[in-house]
C-alpha positions in Angstrom: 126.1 198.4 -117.9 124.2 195.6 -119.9 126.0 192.9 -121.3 123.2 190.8 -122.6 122.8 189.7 -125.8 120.5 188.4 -128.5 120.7 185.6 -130.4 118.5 185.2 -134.0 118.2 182.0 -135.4 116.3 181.8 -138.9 114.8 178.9 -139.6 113.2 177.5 -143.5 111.1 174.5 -142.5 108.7 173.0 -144.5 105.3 173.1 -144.4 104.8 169.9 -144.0 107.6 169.3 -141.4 105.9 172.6 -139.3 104.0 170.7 -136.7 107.0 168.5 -135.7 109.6 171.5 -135.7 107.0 173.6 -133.0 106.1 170.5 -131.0 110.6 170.0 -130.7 110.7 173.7 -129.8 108.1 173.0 -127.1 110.2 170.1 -125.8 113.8 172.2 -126.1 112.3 175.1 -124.6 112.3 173.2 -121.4 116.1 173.4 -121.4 115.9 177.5 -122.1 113.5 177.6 -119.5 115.8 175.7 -116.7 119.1 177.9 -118.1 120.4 180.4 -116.0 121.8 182.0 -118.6 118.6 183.1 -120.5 116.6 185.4 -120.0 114.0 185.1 -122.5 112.9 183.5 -125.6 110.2 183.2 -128.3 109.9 181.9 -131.3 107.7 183.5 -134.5 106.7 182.6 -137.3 106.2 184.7 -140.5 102.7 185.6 -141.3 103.6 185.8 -145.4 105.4 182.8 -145.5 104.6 180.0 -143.1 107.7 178.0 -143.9 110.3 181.1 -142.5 110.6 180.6 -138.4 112.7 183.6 -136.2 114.1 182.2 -132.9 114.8 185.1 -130.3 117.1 184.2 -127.4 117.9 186.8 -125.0 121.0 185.6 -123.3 122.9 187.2 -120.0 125.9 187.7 -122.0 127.5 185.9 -125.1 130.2 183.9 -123.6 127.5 182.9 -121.3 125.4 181.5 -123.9 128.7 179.8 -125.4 131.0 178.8 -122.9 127.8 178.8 -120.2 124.6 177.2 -121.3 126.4 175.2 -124.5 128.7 173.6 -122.0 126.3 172.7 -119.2 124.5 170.0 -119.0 120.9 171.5 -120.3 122.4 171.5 -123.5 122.2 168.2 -125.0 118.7 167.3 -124.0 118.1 171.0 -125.8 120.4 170.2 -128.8 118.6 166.0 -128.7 115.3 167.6 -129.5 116.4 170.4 -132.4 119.1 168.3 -134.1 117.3 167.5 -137.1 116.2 170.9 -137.8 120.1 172.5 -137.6 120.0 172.1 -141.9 117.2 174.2 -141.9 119.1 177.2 -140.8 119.8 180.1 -142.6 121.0 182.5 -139.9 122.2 182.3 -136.6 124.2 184.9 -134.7 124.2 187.1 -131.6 123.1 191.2 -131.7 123.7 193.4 -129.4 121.4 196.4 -128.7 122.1 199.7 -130.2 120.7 203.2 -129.1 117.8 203.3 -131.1 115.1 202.0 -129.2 111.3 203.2 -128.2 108.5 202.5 -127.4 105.1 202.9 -129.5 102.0 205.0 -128.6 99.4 202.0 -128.2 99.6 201.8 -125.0 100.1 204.9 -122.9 102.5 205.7 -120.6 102.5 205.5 -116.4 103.2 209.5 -117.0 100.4 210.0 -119.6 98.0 207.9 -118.0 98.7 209.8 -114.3 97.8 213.0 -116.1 101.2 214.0 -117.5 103.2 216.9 -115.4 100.5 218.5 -114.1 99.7 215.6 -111.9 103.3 214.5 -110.7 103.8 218.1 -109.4 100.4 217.9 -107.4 101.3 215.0 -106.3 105.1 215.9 -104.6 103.8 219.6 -103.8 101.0 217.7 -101.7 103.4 214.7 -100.1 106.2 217.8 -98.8 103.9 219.2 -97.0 102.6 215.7 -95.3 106.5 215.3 -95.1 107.4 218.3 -93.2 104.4 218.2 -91.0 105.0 214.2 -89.8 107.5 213.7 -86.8 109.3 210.9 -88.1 110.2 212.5 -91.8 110.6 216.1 -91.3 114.1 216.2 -89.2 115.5 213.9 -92.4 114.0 217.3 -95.0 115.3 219.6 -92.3 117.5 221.7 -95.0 114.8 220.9 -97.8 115.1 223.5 -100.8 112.3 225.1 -102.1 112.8 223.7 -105.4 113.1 220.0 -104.0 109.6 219.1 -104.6 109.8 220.2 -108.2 112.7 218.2 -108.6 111.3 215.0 -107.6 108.4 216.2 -109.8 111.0 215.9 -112.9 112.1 213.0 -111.6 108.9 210.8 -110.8 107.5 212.1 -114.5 110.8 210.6 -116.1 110.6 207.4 -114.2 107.1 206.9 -115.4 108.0 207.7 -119.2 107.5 211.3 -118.8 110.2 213.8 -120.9 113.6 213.6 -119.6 113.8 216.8 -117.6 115.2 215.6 -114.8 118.1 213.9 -117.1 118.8 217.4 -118.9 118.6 220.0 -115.9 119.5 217.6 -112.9 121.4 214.6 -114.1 121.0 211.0 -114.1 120.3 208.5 -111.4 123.5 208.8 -109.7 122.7 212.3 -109.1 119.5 211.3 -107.1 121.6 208.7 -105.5 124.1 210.9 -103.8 121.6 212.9 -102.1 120.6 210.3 -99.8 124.3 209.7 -98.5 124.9 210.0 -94.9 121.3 210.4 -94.3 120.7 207.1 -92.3 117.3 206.5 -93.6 115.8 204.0 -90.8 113.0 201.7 -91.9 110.4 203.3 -90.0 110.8 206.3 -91.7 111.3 204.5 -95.4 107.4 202.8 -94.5 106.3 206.5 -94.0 107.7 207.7 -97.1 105.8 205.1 -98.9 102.5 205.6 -96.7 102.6 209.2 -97.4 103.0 209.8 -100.8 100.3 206.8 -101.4 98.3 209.5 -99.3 99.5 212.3 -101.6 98.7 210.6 -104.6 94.9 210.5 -103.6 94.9 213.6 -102.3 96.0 214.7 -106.1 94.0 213.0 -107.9 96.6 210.0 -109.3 94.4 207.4 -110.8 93.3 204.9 -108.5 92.7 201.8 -110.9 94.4 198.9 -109.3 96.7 198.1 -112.7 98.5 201.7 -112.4 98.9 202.0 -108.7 100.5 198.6 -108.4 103.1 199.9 -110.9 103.6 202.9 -108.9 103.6 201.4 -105.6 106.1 199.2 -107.2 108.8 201.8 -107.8 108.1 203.3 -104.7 109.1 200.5 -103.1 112.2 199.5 -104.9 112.8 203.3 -105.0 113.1 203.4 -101.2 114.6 200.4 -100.5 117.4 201.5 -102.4 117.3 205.0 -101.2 117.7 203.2 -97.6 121.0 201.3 -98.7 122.5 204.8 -100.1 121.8 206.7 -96.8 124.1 203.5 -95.2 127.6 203.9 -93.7 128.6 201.1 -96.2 126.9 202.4 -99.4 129.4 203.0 -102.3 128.5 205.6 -105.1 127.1 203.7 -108.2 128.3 203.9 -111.7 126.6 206.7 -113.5 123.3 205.5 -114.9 120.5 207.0 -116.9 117.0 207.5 -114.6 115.4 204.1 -114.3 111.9 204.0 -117.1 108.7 202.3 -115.4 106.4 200.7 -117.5 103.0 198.9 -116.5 103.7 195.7 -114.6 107.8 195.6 -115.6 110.6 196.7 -113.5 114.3 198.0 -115.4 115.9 194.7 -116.0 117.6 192.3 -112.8 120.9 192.9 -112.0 121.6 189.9 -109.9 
């Protein structure tokens, strides 16, 4: 479970003084940059008033940020360039993320712009039948259900921001998770996998522009990989987690 953190700092800085306070940030952000402890940061300034300034730190934890990064020694050169500007504050605390969250409809979704449900049960009715017909994959689906390939349907379209089917009628990604224990997935059959439902998604009609299937391939691959560490003799159930979202060109967040 996330423990990350973000901290908002509200600046008032003159107008006048503007220039100097961006081109200190520029400087001190060098010392975010370099901190292991952060994971992200921007700093905006208000559109109605040019004088209010929001600082957005995303930090791995708080006691990270304040007995991590404020103790290390990236923090003076940081706190050297921003000094002057600390009267200027008028907030500064840490938030933690609550459950409401979203995203908008600007820009669609993997799931949307694959062709929504439709497409993702093309796709896996079209890669089980490669699957059982390849010499390498089908002895690992010997026992397959008949409803497997729906299921992964559910699953896929969740993954790539479809409804959360798979989530109400299945469970979450611990429940994918346990079906690959004892399997002893070998790499030559986890590069199959990923050949063949690249094969399938032609063969249904996925789209084909280079900015979607690099964010499919992507999961596919993490997907897999992990799939291979679960069918181990060593692999350990995980803590219960939601299904992992996709997005275009992101990844659910590290977990180092």
């Amino acid at each position: 479970m996330t423990t990350e953190t973000v901290e908002y700092i509200r600046y008032r800085v003159p107008e006048d003084r503007s220039a100097e306070f961006l081109a200190a940030y520029t400087r001190a952000a060098a010392q975010l940059a370099a901190a292991p402890q952060c994971v992200d940061y921007e700093l905006a300034r208000c559109e109605e008033d040019f004088e209010h300034f929001v600082l957005r730190i995303t930090w791995t934890s708080t006691e990270d940020h304040v007995e991590g990064f404020r103790k290390s020694e990236l923090f003076p050169a940081f706190f050297a360039e921003i000094r002057r500007y600390v009267e200027n504050i008028e907030e500064m605390r840490h938030y933690k993320p609550t459950v409401v969250r979203g995203t908008g409809s600007s820009v669609p979704s993997l799931y949307t712009w694959a062709g929504g449900a439709e497409a993702f049960s093309r796709l896996t009715s079209a890669f089980y039948e490669k699957v059982l017909a390849d010499d390498l994959l089908a002895p690992l689906f010997a026992d397959l259900a008949p409803d497997h390939a729906e299921h992964v349907a559910l699953w896929l379209a969740e993954v790539f921001g479809g409804p959360p089917a798979y989530s109400l009628t299945q469970g979450g990604h611990g429940h994918m998770v346990a079906k690959h224990f004892g399997k002893h997935i070998t790499e030559p059959q986890r590069r199959r996998w990923v050949n063949l439902i690249q094969d399938a998604a032609d063969e249904a009609g996925l789209p084909t522009d280079a900015e979607f299937r690099s964010a499919f391939l992507a999961y596919i691959e993490w997907g897999t990989r992990l799939a291979v560490y679960f069918s181990g003799p060593d692999a350990k159930p995980p803590a219960e987690q939601p299904v992992p979202r996709w997005n275009w060109g992101a990844m659910p967040p590290y977990r180092g």
